[in-house]
C-alpha positions, 0 to 999 in steps of 0.5 A, spaced: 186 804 685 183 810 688 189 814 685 188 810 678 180 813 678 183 819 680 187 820 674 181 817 670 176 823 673 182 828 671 183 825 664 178 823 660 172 826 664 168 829 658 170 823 652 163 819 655 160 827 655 162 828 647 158 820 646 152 823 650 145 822 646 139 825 648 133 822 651 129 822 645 121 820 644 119 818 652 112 815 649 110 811 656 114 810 662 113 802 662 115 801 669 118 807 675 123 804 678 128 798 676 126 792 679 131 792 685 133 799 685 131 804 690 127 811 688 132 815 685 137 810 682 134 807 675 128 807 672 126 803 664 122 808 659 119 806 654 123 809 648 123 809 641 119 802 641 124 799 646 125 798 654 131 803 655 134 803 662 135 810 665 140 809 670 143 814 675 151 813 677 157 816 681 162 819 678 166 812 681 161 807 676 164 812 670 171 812 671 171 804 672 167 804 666 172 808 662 177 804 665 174 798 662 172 801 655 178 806 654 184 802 657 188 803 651 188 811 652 191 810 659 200 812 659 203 805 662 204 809 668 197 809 671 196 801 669 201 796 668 199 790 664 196 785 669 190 791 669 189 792 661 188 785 661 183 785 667 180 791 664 180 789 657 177 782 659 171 785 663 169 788 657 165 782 653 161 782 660 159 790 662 154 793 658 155 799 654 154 805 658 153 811 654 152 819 655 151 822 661 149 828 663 150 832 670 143 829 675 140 836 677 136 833 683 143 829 687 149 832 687 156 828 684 151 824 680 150 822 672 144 820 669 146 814 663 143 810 659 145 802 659 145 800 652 141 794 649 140 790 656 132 791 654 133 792 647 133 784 644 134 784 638 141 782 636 142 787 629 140 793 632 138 797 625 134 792 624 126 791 626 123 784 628 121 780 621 118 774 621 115 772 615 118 778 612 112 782 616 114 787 622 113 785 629 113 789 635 117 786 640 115 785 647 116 787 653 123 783 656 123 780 663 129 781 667 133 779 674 137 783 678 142 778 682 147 782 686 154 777 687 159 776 692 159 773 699 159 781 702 154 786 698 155 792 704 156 798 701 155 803 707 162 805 711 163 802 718 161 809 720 155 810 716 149 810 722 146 804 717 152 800 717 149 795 722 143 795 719 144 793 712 149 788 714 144 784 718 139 784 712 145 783 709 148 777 712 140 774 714 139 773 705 143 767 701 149 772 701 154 769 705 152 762 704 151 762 697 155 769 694 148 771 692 141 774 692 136 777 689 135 784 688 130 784 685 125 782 678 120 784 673 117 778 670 111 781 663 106 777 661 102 779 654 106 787 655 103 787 662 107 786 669 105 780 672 110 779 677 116 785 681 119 784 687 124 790 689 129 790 696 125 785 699 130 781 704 125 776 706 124 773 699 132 772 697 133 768 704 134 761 703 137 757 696 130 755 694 126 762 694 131 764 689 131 758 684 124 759 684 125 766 682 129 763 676 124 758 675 118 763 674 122 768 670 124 761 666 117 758 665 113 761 659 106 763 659 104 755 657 107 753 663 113 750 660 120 751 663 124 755 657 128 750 651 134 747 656 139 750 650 137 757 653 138 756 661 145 753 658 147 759 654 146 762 660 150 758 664 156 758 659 157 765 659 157 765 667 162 760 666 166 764 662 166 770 667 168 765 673 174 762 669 176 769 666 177 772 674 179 766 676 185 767 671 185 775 672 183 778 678 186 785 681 181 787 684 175 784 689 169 787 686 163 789 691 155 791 689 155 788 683 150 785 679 149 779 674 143 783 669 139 776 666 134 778 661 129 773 658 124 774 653 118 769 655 113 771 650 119 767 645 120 761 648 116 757 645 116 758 639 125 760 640 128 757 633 123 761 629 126 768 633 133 765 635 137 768 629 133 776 630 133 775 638 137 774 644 131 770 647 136 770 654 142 775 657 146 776 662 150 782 663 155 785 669 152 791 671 153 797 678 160 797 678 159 801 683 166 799 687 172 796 687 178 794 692 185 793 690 188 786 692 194 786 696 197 781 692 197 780 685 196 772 686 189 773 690 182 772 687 176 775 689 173 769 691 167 771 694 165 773 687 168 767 684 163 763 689 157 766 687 158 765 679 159 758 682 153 757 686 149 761 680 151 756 675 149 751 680 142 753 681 141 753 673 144 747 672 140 744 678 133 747 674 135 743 668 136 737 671 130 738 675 125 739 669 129 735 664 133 729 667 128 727 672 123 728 668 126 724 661 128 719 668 120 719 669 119 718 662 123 712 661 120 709 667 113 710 666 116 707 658 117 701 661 113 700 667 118 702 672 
C-alpha cells in the first residue's frame, strides 16, 4: 500500500494542485474549530452564503484522495483490478476535496476544502426558492462519528500511545466500533450546543443515541420525519455491504460526517426537492493498512456501520413504533 501511495505522490501531485480554487469573501467565521477537531485541524468559514469547511491534510490523506477519484489514471501495474473496483467504489461515499495548497504554519500539511458537506443544497447553481422567493439557507448541523473497533492513530513508540488508547478503549469503540468525535447542533443561526474530544461524553451506547437524538429532534420538540433517519440508514447500509463485498484494506480514523438541517424538518416536504435536509459522508481517510489476504474484511469498520445503523433504527422504533403502540393502546383503552 505504502508503495501504491508512493507512486501516487510521485505522479500526480499537482492535478489537485491545478483544481486549487481560492478562498474567496471570508465574510464571518461562523465557528473556529470543527466540532471534534483539534486546533489546527479544521475550521468552518462562513463563505459566499454557506458553511465551507477548511480542512488541513497530510500528504497521505491526498494521495488516498487521488486513488479514490483518479483511479483510472493509474497504469495496471500500481493497482490490479480488485483496487480500482475498491477505489472507484469509495467514491459515492467520499466528499469531493478540492485545492490544496502548502499550510505555511505546519510542515508536510495541505490546507483543502471539502466540498457541499455544509453546503445543502442539491443544485448548486441554484439558491434556495420557495414560492419563487429567495431564501437564505441556515446554518446545517453536523456530527462527526469515528468508525472502527480500533481508532489509534499514534505509533507504539509515540510517548502518547498509551494514553490515547486508554481513552480510546474507555469509549464505545471497542464495544460498538464507534464514538462520538464530536458535534455542533445550530438553532436559529445560533450554536445551541458543541461537544469537541470529550471522551467522557461517548463512553456507553446511550450518550451516543442521545446525541443523535438531539441532533435529530427539531426546534419544536419533534423528532425528524421517519423517512429522514431511514434515508440515513440506507446510505450507511449501502457502504457496509459494499466493504462486505470489496474490502482491501482496513481503514483506521475514519469518520462517518452527518449533516442535518434541523430548521427544515418540519416542514421537510416543502424544501425536499431543493435540500439535502439529512447527510452522511466518509471523511479523514487519513490511513489505510493493506490486508493480507484478499479474502479478508475490515470487519472492525464492518461493525461499527452495523452497530450505526442499529442505533438509528432503535430511535425510529423508540419514537415511532412505540409511540403508535401506545396510541393504539390508548385508542382502545388498553
Amino acid at each position: 500500500m505504502g508503495n501504491i501511495l508512493q507512486k501516487s505522490k510521485q505522479n500526480h501531485r499537482g492535478s489537485l494542485q491545478r483544481k486549487h480554487t481560492n478562498s474567496g469573501k471570508q465574510l464571518q467565521i461562523l465557528q473556529e474549530y470543527l466540532a471534534g477537531c483539534s486546533e489546527d485541524k479544521s475550521k468552518i468559514i462562513f463563505e459566499e452564503g454557506h458553511q465551507t469547511i477548511l480542512k488541513v491534510c497530510k500528504q497521505y490523506e491526498i494521495d488516498v484522495y487521488e486513488c479514490i477519484f483518479n483511479t483510472d489514471a493509474f497504469p495496471p501495474h500500481i493497482f490490479d483490478d480488485t483496487w480500482r473496483v475498491y477505489y472507484k467504489g469509495l467514491r459515492k461515499f467520499v466528499p469531493h476535496y478540492f485545492g490544496y495548497e502548502p499550510n505555511p504554519t505546519i510542515q508536510d500539511k495541505f490546507n483543502v476544502r471539502l466540498q457541499n458537506l455544509l453546503d445543502i443544497r442539491k443544485d448548486l447553481s441554484k439558491g434556495l426558492l420557495i414560492d419563487n422567493q429567495p431564501v437564505q439557507i441556515k446554518p446545517v448541523s453536523y456530527l462527526d462519528l469515528k468508525i472502527g473497533t480500533k481508532c489509534v492513530l499514534k505509533s507504539l513508540d509515540s510517548p502518547d500511545y498509551e494514553e490515547f488508547k486508554y481513552l480510546d478503549d474507555s469509549t464505545t469503540t471497542i464495544t460498538y466500533g464507534f464514538r462520538v468525535t464530536g458535534y455542533c447542533i445550530f438553532e436559529n443561526c445560533q450554536v445551541k450546543d458543541y461537544l469537541c474530544e470529550d471522551f467522557s461524553q461517548t463512553r456507553t451506547y446511550d450518550q451516543v443515541k442521545q446525541a443523535f437524538t438531539k441532533i435529530l429532534t427539531s426546534q419544536s420538540g419533534q423528532i425528524a420525519p421517519r423517512i429522514l433517519i431511514e434515508r440515513l440508514i440506507l446510505r450507511i447500509q449501502e457502504l457496509e455491504q459494499f466493504l462486505r463485498q470489496y474490502s482491501r484494506a482496513v481503514i483506521l480514523g475514519s469518520s462517518l460526517f452527518f449533516t442535518f438541517a434541523r430548521d427544515y424538518y418540519d416542514e421537510y416536504e416543502l424544501y425536499d426537492s431543493q435540500l439535502k435536509i439529512v447527510d452522511v459522508n466518509l471523511i479523514d481517510m487519513c490511513h489505510m493498512e493493506l490486508m493480507e489476504k484478499t479474502e479478508d474484511k475490515d470487519w472492525g469498520f464492518i461493525k461499527g456501520l452495523e452497530e450505526t445503523i442499529k442505533l438509528l433504527k432503535d430511535i425510529i422504533s423508540e419514537k415511532y413504533d412505540k409511540t403508535a403502540e401506545k396510541q393504539i393502546q390508548f385508542k382502545h383503552g388498553v
